[in-house]
C-alpha positions in Angstrom: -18.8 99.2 -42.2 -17.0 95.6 -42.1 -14.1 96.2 -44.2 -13.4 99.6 -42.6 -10.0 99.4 -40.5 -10.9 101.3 -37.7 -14.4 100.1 -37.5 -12.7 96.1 -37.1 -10.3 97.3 -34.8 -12.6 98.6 -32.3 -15.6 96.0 -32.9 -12.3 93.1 -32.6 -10.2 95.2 -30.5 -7.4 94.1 -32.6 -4.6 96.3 -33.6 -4.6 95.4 -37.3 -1.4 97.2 -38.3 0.6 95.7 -36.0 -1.0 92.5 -35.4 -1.9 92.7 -31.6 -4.7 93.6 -28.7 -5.2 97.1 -29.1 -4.6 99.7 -26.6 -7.3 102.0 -26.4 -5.3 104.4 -24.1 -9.1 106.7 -23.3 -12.7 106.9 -24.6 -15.7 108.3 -23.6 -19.7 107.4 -25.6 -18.6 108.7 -29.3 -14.4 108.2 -29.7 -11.9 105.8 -28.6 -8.0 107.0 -28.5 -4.8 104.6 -29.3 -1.2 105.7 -30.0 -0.5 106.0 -33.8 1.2 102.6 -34.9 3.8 105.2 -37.2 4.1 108.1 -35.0 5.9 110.9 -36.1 6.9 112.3 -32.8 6.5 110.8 -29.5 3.3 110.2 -27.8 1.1 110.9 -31.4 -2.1 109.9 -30.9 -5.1 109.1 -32.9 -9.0 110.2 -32.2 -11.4 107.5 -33.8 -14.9 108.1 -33.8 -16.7 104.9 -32.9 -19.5 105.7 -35.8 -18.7 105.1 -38.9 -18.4 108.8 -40.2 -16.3 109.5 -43.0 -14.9 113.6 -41.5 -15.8 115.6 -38.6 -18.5 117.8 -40.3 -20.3 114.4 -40.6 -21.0 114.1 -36.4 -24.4 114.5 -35.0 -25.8 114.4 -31.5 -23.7 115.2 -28.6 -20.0 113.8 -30.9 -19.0 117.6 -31.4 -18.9 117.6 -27.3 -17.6 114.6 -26.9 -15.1 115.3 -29.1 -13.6 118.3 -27.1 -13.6 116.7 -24.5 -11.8 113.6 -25.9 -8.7 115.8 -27.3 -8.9 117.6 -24.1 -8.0 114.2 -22.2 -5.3 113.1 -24.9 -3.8 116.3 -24.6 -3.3 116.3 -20.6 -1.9 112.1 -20.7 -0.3 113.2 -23.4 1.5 116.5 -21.2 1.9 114.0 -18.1 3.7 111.0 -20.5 5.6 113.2 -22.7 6.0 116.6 -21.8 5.5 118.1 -25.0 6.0 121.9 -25.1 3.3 122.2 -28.3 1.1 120.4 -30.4 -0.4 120.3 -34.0 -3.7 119.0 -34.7 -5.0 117.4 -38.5 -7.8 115.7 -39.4 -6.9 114.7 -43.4 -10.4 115.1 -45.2 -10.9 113.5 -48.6 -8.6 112.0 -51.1 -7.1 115.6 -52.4 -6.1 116.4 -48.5 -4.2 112.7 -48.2 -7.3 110.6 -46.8 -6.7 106.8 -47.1 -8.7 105.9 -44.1 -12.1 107.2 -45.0 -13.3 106.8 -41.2 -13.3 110.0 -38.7 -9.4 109.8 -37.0 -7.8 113.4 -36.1 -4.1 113.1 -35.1 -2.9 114.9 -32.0 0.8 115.3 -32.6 3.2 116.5 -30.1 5.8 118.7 -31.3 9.2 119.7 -29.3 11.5 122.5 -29.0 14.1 121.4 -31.8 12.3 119.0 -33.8 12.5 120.7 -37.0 14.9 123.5 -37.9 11.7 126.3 -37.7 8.6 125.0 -37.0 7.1 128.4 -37.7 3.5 128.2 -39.9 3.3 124.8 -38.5 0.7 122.8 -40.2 1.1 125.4 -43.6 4.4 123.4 -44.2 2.2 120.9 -45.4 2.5 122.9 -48.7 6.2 123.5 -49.8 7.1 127.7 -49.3 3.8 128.8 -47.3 5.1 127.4 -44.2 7.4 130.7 -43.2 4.7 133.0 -44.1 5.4 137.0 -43.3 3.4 138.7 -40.6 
């Protein structure tokens, strides 16, 4: 899809947010990885699909596999660059869910001891109040 942003980046291998080469840091036959141009810890990372597929439940083939195996790579240069002592995972998926790049990118955000005042519920803080949920 020509006016997609990921789909120029890779196909130009041009960073168009910030208006150089792009790094792809790993990929493998169905994803391509780069560090998020707006991270919001250090060492996020993005994982692109190189299809034009709009959310994950849209791969086919051997993607799903590749897939693991692509996070599984990000996660380990990710440990070795960073040292990060956890991580959160998100994939937003439609409009409703904050989607404004409607091409297949799940972040892989490090989190570290400290960074927020109680990272307990972790990805439920997206919501204001389920966050700090009772067991």
């Amino acid at each position: 899809m020509s006016d997609c942003l990921f789909c120029r980046e890779y196909r130009k291998k041009y960073d168009h947010l910030n208006n150089k080469p792009l790094e792809i840091i790993l990929q493998n036959n169905s994803f391509w990885v780069k560090f998020d141009p707006n991270p919001v810890s250090p060492g996020h990372a993005l994982i692109v699909s190189k299809e034009h597929v709009d959310n994950i439940s849209n791969l086919i083939r051997n993607e799903p596999y590749d897939y693991i195996n692509i996070l599984r790579q990000t996660i380990e240069l990710i440990d070795r660059k960073y040292h990060p002592e956890g991580y959160n995972l998100g994939s937003n998926i439609r409009e409703a869910a904050g989607q404004t790049i409607f091409h297949l990118h799940i972040h892989v955000i490090p989190r570290y001891f400290g960074d927020v005042p109680n990272p307990r519920g972790g990805i439920r803080n997206i919501i204001p109040g389920k966050g700090d949920y009772k067991k």
